[in-house]
N, C-alpha and C positions, 0 to 999 in steps of 0.2 A: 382894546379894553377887554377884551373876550379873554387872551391870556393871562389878565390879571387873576382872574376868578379859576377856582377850584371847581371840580370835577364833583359833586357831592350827589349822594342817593337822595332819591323824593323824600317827605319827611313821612317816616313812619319807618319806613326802611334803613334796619340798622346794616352797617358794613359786616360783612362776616372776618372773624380777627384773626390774624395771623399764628400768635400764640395765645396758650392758654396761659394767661395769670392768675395767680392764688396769692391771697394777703395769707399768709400765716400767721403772721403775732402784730400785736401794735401795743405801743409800749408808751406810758404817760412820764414825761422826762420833766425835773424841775430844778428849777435853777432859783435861787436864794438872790434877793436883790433887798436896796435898802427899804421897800414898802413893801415886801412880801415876796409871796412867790411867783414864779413866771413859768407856763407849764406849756411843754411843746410837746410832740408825740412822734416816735417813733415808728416808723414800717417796715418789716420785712418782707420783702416780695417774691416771689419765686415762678419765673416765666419760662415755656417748654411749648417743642411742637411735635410730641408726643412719638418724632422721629430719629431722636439724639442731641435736638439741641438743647439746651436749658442755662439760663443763666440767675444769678441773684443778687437783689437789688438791697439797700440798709439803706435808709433815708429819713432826715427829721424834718419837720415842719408845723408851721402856726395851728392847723388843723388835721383830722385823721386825712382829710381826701386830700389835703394838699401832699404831707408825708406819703400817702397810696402811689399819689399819683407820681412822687419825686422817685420813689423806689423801684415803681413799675419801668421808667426811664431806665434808671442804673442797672436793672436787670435785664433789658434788652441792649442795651451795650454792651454789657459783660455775658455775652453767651460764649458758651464753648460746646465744644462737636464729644460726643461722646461713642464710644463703636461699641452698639449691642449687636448679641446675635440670638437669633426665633426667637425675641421677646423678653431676655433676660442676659443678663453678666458674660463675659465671655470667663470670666475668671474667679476666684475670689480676693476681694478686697481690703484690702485696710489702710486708713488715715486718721490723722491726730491733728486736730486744731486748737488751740491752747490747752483746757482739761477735755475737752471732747474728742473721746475715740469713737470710731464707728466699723462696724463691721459688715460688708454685704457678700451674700452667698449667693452664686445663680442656682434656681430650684428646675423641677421638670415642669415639662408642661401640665396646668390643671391645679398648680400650687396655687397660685395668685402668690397675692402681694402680702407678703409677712412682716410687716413692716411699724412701727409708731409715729407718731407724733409727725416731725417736720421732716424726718427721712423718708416715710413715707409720699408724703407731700412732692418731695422733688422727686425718686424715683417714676411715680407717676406719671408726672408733667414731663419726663424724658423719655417716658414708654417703655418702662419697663413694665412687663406683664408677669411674672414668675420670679422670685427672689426673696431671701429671707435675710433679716439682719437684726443683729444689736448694737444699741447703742452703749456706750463704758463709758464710767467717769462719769463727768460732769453733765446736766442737764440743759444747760445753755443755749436756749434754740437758735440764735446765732453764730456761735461757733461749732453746732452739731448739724449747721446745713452747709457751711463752709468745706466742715470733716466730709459732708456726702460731696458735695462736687469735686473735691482732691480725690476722693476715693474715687469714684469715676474717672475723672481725669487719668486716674496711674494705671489704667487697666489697659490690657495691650489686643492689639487686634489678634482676631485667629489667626490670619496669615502669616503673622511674628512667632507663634506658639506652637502652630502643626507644623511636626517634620514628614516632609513627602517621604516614604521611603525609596531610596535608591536602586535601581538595579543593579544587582552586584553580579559581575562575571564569572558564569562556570567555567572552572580550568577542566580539562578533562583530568583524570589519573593516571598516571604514565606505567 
């Protein structure tokens, strides 16, 4: 019976969380039925462990915490690995998710984070420290955190980008 039961802290003691989650936007959604309306709500979530992972969650439900909590799920499923280097881009970026383009540039160290709205938000939450970006187009904060994770996503490691230089053989001159 002892295995049945979970391992859980004293009450008072919260567990310390793996990622960090951010609600970004919640959205009031309505649907047209024959006595009126019927209104659900929308969440966007966006979960990071401030070491390269981060994922993002879109989820609806009867209430804001139920949709929180459906979204917070979908974005720890959909994490993906991102390669920063000392705190920032190894490259500069660009992506396009429907009308939302986005733009990320790695800065020196001491920039901080130049960033708006929900770009901001994931940059963050994946630990970026130094970087500057615009967002183009479309304002859509769904499809403009979508544009940040593909951006991230196409960015390629240093190890793919730096050429070692070669030693090259001195012939003598005859």
């Amino acid at each position: 019976m002892q295995s049945a039961q979970r391992s859980r802290p004293p009450h008072g003691v919260q567990e310390e969380k793996q990622f960090d989650e951010r609600v970004v936007y919640v959205n009031r959604v309505a649907r047209v039925v024959k006595g009126g309306r019927r209104f659900r709500f929308q969440a966007l979530v966006v979960a990071g462990d401030h070491k390269g992972k981060v994922g993002l969650g879109v989820s609806k439900g009867s209430d804001v915490a139920a949709a929180v909590n459906k979204a917070t799920d979908v974005a720890k499923k959909n994490m993906v690995k991102v390669t920063l280097y000392k705190g920032t881009l190894t490259h500069d970026v660009e992506a396009k998710v429907g009308g939302a383009k986005i733009l990320i540039i790695p800065a020196a160290p001491g920039t901080g984070l130049i960033a708006g709205g929900v770009v901001r938000t994931v940059l963050e939450v994946v630990g970026v420290e130094n970087a500057l970006s615009k967002s183009l187009g479309s304002s859509n904060r769904i499809n403009t955190a979508y544009a940040t994770i593909s951006a991230l996503q196409s960015m390629q490691p240093t190890s793919k980008w730096i050429v070692k230089p070669e030693k090259s053989k001195k012939v003598a001159p005859k």
